[in-house]
ZAKOL-875107 format. One record per atom (N, C-alpha, C, O): residue number from 1; residue in three letters; chain; atom name; y, z, x. Coordinates in steps of 0.02 Angstrom, whole numbers, padded with zeros to 5 digits. Layout:
<NUM, Ala, A, CA, <Y, Z, X>>
...
//
This chain:
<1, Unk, A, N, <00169, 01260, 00594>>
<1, Unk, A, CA, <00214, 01213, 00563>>
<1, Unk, A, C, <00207, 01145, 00597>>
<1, Unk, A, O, <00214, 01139, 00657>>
<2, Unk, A, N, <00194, 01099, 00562>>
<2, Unk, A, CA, <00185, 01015, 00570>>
<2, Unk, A, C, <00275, 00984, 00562>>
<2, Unk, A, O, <00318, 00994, 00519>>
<3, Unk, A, N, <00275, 00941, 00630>>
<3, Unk, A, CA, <00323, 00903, 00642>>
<3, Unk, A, C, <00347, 00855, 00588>>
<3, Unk, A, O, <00297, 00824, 00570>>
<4, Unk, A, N, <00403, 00834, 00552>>
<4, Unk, A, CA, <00413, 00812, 00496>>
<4, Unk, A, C, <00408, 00733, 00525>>
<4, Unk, A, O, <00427, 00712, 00579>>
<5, Unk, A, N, <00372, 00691, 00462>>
<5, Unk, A, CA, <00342, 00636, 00462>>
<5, Unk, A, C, <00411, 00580, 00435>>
<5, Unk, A, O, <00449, 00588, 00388>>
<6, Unk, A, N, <00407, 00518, 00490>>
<6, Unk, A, CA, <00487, 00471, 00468>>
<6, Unk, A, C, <00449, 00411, 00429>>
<6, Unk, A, O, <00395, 00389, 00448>>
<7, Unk, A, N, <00477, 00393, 00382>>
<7, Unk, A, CA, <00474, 00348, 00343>>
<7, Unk, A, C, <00532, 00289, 00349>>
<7, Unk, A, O, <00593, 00297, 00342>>
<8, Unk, A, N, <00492, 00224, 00367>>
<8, Unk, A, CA, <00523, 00155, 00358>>
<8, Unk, A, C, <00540, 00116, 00330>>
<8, Unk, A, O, <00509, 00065, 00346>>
<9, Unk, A, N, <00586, 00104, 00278>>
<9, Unk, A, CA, <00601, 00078, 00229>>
<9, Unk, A, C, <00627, -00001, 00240>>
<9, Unk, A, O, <00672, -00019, 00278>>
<10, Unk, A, N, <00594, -00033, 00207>>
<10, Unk, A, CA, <00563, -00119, 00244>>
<10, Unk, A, C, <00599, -00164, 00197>>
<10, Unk, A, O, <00558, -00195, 00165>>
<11, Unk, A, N, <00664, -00180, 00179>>
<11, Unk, A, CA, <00678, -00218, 00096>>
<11, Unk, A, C, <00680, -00282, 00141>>
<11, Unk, A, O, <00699, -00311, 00192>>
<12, Unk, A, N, <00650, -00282, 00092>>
<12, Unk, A, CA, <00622, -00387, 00080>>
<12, Unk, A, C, <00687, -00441, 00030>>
<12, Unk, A, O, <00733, -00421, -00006>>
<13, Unk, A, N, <00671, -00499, 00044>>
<13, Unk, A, CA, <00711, -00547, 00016>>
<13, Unk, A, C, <00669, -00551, -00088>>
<13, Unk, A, O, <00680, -00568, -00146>>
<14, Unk, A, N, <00618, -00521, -00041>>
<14, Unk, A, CA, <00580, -00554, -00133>>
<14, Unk, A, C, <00602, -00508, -00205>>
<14, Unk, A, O, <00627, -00453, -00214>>
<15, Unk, A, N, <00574, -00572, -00257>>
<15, Unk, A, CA, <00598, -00535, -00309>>
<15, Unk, A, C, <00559, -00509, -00357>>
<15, Unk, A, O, <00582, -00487, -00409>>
<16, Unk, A, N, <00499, -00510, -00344>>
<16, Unk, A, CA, <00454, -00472, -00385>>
<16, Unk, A, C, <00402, -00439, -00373>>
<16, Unk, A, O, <00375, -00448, -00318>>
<17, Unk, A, N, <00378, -00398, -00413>>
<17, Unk, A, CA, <00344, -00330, -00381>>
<17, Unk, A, C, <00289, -00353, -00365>>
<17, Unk, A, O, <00266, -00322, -00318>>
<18, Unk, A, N, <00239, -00419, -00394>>
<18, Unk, A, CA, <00167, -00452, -00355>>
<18, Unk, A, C, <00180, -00488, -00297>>
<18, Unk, A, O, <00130, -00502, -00264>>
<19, Unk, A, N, <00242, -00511, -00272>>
<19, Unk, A, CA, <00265, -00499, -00232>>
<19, Unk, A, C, <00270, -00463, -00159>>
<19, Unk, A, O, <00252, -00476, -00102>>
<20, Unk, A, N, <00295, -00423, -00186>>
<20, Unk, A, CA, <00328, -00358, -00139>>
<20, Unk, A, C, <00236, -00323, -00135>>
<20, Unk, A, O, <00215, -00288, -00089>>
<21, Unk, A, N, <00220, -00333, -00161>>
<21, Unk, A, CA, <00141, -00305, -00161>>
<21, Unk, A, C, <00080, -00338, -00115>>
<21, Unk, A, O, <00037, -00311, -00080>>
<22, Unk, A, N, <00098, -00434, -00136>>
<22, Unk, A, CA, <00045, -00456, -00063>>
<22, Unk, A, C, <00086, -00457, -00018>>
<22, Unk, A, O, <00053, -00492, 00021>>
<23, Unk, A, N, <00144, -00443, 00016>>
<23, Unk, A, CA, <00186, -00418, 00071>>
<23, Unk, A, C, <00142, -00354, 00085>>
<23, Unk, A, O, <00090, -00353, 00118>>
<24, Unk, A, N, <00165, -00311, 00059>>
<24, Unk, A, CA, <00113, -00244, 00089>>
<24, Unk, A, C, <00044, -00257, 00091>>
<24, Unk, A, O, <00011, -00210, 00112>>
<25, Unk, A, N, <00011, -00309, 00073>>
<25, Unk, A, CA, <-00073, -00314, 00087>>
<25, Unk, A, C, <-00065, -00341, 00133>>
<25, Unk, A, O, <-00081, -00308, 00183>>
<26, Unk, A, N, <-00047, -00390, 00143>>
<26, Unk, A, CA, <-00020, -00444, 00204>>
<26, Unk, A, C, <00004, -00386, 00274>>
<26, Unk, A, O, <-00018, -00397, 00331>>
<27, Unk, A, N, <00024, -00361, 00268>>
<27, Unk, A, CA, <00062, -00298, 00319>>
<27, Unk, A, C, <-00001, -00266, 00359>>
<27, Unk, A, O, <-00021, -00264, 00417>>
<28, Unk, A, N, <-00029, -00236, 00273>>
<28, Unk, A, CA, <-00090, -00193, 00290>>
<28, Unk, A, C, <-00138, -00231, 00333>>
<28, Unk, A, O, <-00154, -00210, 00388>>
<29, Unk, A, N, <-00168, -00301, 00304>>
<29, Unk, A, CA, <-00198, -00337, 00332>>
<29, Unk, A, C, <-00200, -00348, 00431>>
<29, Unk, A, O, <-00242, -00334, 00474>>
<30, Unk, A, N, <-00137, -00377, 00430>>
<30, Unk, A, CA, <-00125, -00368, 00498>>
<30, Unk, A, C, <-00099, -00329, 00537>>
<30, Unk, A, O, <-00097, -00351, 00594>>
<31, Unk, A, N, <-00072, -00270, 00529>>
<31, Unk, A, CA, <-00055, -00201, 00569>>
<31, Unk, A, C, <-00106, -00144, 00557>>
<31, Unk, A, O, <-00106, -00092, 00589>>
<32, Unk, A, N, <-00148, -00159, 00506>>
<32, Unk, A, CA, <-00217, -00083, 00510>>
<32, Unk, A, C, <-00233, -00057, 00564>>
<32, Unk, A, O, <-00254, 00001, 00567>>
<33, Unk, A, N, <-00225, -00104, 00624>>
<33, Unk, A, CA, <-00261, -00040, 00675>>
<33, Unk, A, C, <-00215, -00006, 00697>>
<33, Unk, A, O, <-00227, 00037, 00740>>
<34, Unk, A, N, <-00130, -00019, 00668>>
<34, Unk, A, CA, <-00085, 00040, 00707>>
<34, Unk, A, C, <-00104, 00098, 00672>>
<34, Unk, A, O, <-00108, 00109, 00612>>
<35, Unk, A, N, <-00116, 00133, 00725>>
<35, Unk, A, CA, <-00138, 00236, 00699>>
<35, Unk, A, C, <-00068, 00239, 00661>>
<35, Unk, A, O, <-00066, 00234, 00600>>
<36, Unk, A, N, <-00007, 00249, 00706>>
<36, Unk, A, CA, <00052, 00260, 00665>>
<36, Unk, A, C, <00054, 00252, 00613>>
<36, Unk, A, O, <00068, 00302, 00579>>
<37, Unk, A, N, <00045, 00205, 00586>>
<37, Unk, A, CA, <00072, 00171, 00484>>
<37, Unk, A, C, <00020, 00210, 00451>>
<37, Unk, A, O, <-00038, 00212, 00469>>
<38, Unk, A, N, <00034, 00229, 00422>>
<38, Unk, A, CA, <-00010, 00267, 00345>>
<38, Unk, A, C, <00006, 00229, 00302>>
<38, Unk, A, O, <00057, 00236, 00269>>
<39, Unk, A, N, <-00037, 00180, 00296>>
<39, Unk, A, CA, <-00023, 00109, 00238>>
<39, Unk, A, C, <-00049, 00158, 00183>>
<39, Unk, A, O, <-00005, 00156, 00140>>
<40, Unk, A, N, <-00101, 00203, 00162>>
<40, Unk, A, CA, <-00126, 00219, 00122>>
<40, Unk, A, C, <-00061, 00263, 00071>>
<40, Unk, A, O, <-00079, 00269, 00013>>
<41, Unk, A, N, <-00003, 00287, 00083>>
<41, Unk, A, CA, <00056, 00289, 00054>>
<41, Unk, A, C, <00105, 00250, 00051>>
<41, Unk, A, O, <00163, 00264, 00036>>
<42, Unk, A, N, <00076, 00188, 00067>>
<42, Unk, A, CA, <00131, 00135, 00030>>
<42, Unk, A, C, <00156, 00146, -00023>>
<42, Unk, A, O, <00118, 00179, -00059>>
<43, Unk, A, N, <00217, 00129, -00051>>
<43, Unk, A, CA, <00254, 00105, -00114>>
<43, Unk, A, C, <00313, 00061, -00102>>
<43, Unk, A, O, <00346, 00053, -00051>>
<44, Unk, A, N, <00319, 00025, -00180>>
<44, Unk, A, CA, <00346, -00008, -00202>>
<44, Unk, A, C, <00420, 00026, -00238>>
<44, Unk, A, O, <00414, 00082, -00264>>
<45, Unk, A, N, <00480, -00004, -00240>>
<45, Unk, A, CA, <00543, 00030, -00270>>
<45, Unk, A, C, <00576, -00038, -00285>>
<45, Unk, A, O, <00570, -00081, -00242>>
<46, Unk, A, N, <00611, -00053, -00341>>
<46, Unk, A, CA, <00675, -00080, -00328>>
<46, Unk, A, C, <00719, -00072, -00296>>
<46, Unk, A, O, <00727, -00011, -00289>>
<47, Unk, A, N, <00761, -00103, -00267>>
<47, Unk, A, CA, <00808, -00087, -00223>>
<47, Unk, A, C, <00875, -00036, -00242>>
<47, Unk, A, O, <00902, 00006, -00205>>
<48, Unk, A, N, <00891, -00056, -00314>>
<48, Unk, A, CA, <00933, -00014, -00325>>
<48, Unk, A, C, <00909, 00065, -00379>>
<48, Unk, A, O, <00944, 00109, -00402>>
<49, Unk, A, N, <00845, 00056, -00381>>
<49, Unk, A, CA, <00810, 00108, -00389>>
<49, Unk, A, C, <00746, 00138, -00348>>
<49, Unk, A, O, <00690, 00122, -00369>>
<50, Unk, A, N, <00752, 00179, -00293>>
<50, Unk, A, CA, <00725, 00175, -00251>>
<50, Unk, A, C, <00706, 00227, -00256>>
<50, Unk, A, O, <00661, 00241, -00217>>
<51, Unk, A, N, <00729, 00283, -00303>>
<51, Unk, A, CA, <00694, 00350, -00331>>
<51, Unk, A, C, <00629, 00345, -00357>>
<51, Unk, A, O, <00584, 00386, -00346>>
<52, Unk, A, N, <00621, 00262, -00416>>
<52, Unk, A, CA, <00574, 00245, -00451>>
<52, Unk, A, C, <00527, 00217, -00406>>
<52, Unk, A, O, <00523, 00158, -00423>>
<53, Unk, A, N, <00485, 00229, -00354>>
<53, Unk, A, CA, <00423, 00208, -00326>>
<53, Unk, A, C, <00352, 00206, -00377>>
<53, Unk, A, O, <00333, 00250, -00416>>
<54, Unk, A, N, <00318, 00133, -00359>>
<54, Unk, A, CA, <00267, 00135, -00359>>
<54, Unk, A, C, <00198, 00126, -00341>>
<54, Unk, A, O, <00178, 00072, -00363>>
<55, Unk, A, N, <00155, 00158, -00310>>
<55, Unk, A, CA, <00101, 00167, -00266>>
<55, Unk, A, C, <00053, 00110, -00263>>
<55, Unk, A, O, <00053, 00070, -00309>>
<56, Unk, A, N, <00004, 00102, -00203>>
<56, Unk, A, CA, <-00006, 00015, -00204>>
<56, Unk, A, C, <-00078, 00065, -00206>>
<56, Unk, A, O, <-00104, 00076, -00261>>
<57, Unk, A, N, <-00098, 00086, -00162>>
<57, Unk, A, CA, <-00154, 00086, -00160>>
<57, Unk, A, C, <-00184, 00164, -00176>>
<57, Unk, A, O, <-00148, 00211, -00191>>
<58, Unk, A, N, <-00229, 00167, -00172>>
<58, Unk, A, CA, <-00282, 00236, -00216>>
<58, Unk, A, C, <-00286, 00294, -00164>>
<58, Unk, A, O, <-00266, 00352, -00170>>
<59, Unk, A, N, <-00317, 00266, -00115>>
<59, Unk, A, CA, <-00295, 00310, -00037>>
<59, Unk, A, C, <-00347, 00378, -00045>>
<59, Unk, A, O, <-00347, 00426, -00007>>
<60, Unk, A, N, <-00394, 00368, -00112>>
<60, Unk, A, CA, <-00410, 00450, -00110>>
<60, Unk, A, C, <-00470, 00457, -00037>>
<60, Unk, A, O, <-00501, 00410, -00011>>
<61, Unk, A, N, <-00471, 00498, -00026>>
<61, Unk, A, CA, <-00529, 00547, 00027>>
<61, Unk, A, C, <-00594, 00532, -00009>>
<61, Unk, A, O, <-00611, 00559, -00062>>
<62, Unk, A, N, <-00640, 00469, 00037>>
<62, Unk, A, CA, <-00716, 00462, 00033>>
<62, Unk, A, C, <-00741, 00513, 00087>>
<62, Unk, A, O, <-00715, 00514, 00142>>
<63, Unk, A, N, <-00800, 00563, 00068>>
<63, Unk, A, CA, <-00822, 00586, 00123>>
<63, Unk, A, C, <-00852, 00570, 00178>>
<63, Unk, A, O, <-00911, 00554, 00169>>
<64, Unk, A, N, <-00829, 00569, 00245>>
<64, Unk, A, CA, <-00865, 00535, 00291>>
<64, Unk, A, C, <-00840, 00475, 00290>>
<64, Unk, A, O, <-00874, 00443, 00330>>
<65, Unk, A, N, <-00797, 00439, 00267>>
<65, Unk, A, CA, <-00798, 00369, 00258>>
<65, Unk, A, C, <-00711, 00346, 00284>>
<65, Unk, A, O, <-00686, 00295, 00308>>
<66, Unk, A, N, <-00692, 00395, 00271>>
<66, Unk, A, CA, <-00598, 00371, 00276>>
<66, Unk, A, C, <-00569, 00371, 00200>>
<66, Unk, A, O, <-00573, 00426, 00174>>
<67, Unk, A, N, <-00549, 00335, 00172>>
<67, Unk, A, CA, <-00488, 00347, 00124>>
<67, Unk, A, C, <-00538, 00277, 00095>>
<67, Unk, A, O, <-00586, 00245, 00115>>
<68, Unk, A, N, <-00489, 00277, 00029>>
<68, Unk, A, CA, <-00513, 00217, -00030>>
<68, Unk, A, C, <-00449, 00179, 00008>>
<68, Unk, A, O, <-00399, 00199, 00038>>
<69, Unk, A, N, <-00481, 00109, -00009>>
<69, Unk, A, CA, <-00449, 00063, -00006>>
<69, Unk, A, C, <-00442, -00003, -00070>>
<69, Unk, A, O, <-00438, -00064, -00059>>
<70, Unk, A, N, <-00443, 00026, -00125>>
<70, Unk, A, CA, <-00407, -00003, -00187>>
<70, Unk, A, C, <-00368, 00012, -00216>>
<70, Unk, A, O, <-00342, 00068, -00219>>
<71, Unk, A, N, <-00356, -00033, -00242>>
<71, Unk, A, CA, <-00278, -00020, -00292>>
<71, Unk, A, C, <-00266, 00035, -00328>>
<71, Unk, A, O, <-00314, 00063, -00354>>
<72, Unk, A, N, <-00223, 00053, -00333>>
<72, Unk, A, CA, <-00211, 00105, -00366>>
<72, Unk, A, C, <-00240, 00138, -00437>>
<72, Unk, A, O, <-00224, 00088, -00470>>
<73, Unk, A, N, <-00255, 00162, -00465>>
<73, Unk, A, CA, <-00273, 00167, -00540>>
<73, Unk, A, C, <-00333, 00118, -00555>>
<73, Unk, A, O, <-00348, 00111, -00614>>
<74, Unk, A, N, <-00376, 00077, -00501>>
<74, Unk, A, CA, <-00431, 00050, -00494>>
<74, Unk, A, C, <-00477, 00082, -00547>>
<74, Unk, A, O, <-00463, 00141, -00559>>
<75, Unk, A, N, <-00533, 00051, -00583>>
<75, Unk, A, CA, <-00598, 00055, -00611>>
<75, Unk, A, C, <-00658, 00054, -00582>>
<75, Unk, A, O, <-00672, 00002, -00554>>
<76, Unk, A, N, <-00687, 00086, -00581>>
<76, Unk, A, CA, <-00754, 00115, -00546>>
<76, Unk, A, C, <-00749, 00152, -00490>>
<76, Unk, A, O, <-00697, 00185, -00486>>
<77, Unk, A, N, <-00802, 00157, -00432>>
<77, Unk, A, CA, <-00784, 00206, -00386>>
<77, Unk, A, C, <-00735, 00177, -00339>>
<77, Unk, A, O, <-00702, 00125, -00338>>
<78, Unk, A, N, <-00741, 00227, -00301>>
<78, Unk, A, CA, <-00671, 00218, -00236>>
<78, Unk, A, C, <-00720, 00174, -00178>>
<78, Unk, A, O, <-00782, 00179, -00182>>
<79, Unk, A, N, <-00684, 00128, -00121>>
<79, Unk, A, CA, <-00743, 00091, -00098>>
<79, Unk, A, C, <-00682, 00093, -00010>>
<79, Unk, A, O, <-00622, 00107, -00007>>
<80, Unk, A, N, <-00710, 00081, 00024>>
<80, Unk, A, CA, <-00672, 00075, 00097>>
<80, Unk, A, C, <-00652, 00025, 00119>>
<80, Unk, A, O, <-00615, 00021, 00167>>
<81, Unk, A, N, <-00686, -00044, 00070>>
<81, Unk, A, CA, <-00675, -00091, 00075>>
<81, Unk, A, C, <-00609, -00121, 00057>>
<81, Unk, A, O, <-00601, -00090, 00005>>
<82, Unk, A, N, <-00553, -00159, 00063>>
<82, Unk, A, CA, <-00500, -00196, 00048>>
<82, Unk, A, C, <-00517, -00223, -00029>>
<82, Unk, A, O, <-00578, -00219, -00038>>
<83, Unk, A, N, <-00487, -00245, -00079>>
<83, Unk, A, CA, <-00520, -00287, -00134>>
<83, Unk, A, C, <-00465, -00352, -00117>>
<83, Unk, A, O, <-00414, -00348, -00084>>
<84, Unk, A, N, <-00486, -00400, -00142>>
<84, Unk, A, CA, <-00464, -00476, -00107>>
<84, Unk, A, C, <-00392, -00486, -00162>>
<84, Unk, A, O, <-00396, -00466, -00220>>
<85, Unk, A, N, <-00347, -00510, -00144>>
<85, Unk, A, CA, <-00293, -00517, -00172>>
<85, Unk, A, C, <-00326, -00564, -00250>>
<85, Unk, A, O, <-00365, -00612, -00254>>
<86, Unk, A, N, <-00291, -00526, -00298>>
<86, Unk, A, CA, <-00316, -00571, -00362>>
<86, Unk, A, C, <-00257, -00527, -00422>>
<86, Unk, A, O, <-00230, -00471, -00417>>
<87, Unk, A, N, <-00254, -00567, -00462>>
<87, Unk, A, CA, <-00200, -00537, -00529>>
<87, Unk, A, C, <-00135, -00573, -00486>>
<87, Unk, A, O, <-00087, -00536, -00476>>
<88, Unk, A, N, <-00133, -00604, -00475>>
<88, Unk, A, CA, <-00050, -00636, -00445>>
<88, Unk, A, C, <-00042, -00592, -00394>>
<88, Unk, A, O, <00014, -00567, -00394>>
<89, Unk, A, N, <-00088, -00568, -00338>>
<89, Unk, A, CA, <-00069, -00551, -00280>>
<89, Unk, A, C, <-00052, -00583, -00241>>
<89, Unk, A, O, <-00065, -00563, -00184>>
<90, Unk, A, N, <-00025, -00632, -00245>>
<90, Unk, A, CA, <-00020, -00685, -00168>>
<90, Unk, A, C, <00066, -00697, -00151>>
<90, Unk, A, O, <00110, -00679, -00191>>
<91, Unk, A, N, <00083, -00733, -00079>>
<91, Unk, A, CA, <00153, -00736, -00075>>
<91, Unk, A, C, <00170, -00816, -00090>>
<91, Unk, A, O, <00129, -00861, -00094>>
<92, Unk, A, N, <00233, -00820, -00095>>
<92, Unk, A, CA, <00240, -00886, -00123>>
<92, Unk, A, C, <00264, -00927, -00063>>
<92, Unk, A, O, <00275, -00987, -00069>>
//
């Protein structure tokens, strides 16, 4: 039996979900080398719906490689690489 895993729940001042989204790239960006964070289960919630999450990134298992690092529901293959903030990813 594996020790149960704590989750940090981070609410922000912002008000929209592209938003709240280059916040978590921005996060990812500069805290990746903490082992601790499992950025690759990030999500997104409204605040007063926080049941309704939704997933930032793809996270699936490359072999040999580590985890995908694109967006979620991404087109084409899975890549390890970051993809560069674009579609109104940025903070204001």
């Amino acid at each position: 039996m594996t020790a149960p895993r704590w989750i940090i729940h981070l609410p922000t001042t912002l008000t929209s979900h592209d938003e709240a989204t280059a916040l978590a790239v921005a996060l990812r960006d500069s805290l990746g080398h903490v082992t601790a964070i499992d950025f690759g289960e990030t999500t997104l919630s409204e605040e007063d719906r926080q049941f309704v999450r939704t997933r930032i990134w793809c996270d699936a298992r490359i072999d040999g490689a580590g985890r995908c690092r694109r967006r979620d529901n991404h087109d084409g293959p899975c890549a390890t690489t970051a993809e560069p903030l674009s579609d109104g990813w940025q903070l204001s």
